[in-house]
C-alpha positions as CSV (number, residue, x, y, z in Angstrom):
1,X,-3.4,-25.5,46.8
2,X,-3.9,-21.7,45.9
3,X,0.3,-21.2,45.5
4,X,0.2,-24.5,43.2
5,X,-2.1,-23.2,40.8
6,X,-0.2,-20.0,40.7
7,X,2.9,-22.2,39.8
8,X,1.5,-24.0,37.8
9,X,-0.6,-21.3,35.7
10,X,3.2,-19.7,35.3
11,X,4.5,-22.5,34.1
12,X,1.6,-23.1,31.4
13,X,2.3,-19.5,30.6
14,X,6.0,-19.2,29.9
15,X,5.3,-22.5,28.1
16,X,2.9,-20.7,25.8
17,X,5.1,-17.7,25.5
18,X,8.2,-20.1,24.3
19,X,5.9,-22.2,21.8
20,X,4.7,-18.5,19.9
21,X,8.5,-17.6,19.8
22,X,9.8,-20.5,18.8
23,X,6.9,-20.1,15.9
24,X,7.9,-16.9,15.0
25,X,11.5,-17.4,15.0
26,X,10.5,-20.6,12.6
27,X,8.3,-18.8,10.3
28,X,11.4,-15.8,9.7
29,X,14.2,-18.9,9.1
30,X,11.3,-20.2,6.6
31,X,10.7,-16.7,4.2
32,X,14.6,-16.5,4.7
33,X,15.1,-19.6,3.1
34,X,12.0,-19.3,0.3
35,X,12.9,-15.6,-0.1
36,X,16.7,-15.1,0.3
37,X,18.8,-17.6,0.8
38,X,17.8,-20.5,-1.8
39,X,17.2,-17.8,-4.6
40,X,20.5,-16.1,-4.2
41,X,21.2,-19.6,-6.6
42,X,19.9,-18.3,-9.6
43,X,20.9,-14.3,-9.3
44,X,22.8,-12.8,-12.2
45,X,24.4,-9.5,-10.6
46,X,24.3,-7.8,-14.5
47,X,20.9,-7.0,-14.8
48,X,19.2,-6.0,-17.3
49,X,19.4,-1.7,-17.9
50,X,16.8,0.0,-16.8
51,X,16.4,-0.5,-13.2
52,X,17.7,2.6,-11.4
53,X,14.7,4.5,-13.3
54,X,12.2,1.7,-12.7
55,X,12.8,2.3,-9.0
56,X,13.7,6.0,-9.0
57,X,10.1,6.1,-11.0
58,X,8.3,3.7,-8.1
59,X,10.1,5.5,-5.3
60,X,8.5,8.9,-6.5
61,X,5.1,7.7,-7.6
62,X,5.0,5.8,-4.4
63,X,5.6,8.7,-2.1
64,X,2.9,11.3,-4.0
65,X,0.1,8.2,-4.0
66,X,0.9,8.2,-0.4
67,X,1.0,11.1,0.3
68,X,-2.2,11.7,-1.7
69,X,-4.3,8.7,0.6
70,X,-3.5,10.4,4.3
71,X,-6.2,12.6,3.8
72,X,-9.0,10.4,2.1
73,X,-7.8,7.6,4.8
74,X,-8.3,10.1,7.9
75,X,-11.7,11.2,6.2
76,X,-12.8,7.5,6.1
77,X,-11.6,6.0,9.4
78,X,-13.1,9.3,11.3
79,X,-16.6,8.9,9.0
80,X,-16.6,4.7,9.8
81,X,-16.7,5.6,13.5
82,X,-20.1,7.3,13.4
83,X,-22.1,4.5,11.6
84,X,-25.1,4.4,9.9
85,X,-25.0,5.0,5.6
86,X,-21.4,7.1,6.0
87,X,-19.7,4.5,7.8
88,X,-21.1,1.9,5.1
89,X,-19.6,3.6,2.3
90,X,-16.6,4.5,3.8
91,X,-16.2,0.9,4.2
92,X,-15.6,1.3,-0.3
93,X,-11.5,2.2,0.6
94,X,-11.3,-1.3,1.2
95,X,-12.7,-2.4,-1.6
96,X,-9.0,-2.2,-3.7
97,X,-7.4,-4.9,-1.0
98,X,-9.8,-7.3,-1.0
99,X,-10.5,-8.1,-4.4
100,X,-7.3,-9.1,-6.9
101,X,-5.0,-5.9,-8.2
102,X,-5.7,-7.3,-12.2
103,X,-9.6,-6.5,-11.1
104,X,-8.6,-3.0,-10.2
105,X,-6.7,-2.3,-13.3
106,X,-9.7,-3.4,-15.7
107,X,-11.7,-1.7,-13.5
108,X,-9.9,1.7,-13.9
109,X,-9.2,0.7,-17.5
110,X,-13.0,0.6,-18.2
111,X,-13.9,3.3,-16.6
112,X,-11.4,6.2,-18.5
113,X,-12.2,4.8,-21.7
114,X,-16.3,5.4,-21.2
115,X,-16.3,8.6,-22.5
116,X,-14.9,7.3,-25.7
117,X,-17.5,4.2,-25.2
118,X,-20.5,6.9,-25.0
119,X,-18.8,9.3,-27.5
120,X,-21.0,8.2,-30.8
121,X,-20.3,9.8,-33.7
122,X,-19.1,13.2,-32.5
123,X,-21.8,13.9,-30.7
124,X,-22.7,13.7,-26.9
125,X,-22.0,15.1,-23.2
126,X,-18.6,12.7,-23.1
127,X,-17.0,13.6,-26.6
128,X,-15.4,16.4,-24.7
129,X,-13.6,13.7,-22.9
130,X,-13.4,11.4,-25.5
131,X,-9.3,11.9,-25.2
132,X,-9.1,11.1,-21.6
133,X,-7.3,7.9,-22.0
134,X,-4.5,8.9,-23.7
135,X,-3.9,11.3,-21.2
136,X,-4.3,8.3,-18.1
137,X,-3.8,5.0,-20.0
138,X,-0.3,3.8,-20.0
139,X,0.8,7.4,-18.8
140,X,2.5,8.9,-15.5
141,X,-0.5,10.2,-14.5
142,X,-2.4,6.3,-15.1
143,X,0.7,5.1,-12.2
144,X,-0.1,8.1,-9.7
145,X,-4.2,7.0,-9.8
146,X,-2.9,3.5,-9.9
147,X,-0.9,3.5,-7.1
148,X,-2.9,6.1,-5.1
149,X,-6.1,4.1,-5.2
150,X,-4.2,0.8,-4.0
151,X,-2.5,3.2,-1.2
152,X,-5.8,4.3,0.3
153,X,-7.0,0.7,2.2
154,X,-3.6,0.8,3.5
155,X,-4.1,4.6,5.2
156,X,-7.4,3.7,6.0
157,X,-6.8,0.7,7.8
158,X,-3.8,2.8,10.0
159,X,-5.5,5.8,10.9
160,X,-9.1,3.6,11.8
161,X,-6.8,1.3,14.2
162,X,-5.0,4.8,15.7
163,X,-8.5,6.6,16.3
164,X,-9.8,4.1,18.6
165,X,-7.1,4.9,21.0
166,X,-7.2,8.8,20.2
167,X,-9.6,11.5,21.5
168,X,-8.0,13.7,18.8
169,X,-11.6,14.9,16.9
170,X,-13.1,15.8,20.2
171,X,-10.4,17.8,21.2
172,X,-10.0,20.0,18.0
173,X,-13.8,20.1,17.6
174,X,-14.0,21.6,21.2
175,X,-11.5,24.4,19.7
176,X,-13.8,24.9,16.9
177,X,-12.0,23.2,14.3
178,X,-14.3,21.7,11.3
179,X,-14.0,20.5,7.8
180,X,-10.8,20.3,5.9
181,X,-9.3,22.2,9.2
182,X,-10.4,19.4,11.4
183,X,-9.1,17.2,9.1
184,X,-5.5,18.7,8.7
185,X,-5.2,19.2,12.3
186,X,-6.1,15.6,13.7
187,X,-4.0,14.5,11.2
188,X,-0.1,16.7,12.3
189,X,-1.7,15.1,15.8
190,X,-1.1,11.8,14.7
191,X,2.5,12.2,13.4
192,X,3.1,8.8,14.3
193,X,-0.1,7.2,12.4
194,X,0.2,9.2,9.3
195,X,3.8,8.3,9.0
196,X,3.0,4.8,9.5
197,X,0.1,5.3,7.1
198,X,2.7,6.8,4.4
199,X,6.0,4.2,4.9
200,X,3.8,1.2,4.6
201,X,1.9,2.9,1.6
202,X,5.0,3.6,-0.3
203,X,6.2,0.1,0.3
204,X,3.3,-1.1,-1.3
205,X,3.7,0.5,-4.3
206,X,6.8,-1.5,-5.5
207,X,4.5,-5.1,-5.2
208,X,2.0,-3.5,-7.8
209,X,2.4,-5.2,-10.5
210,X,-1.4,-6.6,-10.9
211,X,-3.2,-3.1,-11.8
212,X,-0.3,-1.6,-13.3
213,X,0.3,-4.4,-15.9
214,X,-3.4,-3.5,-17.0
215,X,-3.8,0.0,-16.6
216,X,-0.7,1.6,-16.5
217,X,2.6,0.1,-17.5
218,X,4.5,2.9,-18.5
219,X,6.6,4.7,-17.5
220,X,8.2,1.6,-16.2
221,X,7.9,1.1,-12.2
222,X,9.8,-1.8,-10.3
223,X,7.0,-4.1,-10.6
224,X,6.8,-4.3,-14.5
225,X,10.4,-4.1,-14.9
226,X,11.2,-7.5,-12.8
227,X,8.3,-8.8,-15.0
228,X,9.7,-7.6,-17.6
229,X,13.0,-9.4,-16.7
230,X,12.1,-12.4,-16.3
231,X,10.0,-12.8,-19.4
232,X,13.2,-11.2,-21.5
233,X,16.2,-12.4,-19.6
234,X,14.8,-15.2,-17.6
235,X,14.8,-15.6,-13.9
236,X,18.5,-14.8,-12.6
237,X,18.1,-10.9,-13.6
238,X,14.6,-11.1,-11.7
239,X,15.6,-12.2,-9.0
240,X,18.6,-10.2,-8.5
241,X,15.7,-7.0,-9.2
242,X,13.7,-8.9,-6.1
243,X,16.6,-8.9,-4.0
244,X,17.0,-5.1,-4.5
245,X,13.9,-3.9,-4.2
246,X,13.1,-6.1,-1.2
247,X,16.1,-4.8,0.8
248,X,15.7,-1.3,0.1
249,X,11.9,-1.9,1.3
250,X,12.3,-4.0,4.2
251,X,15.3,-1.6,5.3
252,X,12.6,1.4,5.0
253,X,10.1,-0.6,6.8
254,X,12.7,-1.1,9.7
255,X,13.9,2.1,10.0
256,X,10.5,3.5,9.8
257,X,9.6,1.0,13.1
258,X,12.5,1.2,14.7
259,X,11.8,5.2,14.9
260,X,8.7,4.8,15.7
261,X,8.7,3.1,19.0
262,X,11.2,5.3,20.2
């Protein structure tokens, strides 16, 4: 009776196992279809000029924002481990996910132009900054807050799922390690997490379209430009723009995994 349960709980199982394949293998053939295949219909291969600097522009704007969220991310997910009122707040980097990328932009929008707001008649603490917004709006330095501020859920949310496996704090705080230190040194131990943290950060940056539209839509970045596209030229130049930046990011993504589970 014992051996037919056995047989017949590895039976049930291999059954499972098949079904959630035979899912996933369905879902891929699907987005294939929806995001490959049945568009390549409408692709016009002379796009519109413009979009080796569109991506050249998201590619390096990408990379700094990334770069800039390792640190802020580590911070976050080490502080959200110890609870109580530092764990709430740092509990804010997720804040830019959850609520939509158009909120973010009018959010950021709003808040550079206060010191103009508060600036009345010449006179006041913000006057002094009453230029701010030319400096951010609309400028290169509006895309690197932009895109650095969407980056840093997307850090967090790597590095607080890597230090529940690590013992990495403990170890440099044993060594006397504290502060930035601390910081710098857990984070070249977890090579693996921080580069996971940056590739999927920098892939991020070419689907913001949302908070860039609003806050920061020049210099022209991958997202505004297949906008752009398809408002000017219709939706055969966007989508041959899609195509692009989608391979280039899903062959980074790849390249990124494949390396890292070596």
């Amino acid at each position: 009776m014992f051996c037919n349960k056995i047989r017949f709980l590895r039976l049930y199982f291999c059954v499972f196992v098949d079904a959630l394949l035979l899912l996933a293998v369905g879902a891929s053939g699907l987005l294939l279809m929806l995001l490959v295949f049945l568009p390549i219909y409408f692709v016009t291969w002379s796009m519109p000029p413009g979009f080796l600097e569109a991506f050249l522009y998201t590619a390096l704007f990408g990379a700094a924002a990334a770069a800039l969220s390792l640190l802020p991310g580590l911070a976050a997910a080490l502080a959200s481990r110890r609870g109580g009122v530092v764990g709430v707040l740092s509990q804010v980097l997720y804040v830019p996910a959850v609520v939509p990328p158009t909120s973010v932009g009018v959010l950021l929008l709003a808040s550079f132009n206060l010191p103009r707001a508060l600036c009345i008649n010449g006179v006041g603490a913000f006057c002094a900054l009453r230029d701010l917004p030319a400096y951010v709006v609309n400028q290169p330095l509006g895309v690197l807050i932009a895109m650095t501020v969407m980056a840093l859920p997307v850090s967090y949310a790597v590095f607080e799922g890597a230090l529940r496996e690590e013992r990495a704090e403990l170890y440099f705080r044993s060594l006397g390690f504290s502060g930035f230190s601390l910081l710098l040194m857990i984070l070249l131990s977890m090579r693996r997490a921080a580069l996971t943290a940056f590739v999927f950060a920098w892939v991020r940056s070419f689907g913001e379209l949302g908070v860039l539209l609003v806050f920061a839509s020049y210099p022209v970045t991958a997202s505004i430009y297949i906008y752009n596209a398809w408002l000017t030229y219709g939706v055969g130049a966007a989508v041959g723009a899609s195509l692009a930046t989608a391979l280039v990011s899903i062959g980074v993504a790849y390249l990124a995994r494949w390396r890292l589970s070596k």
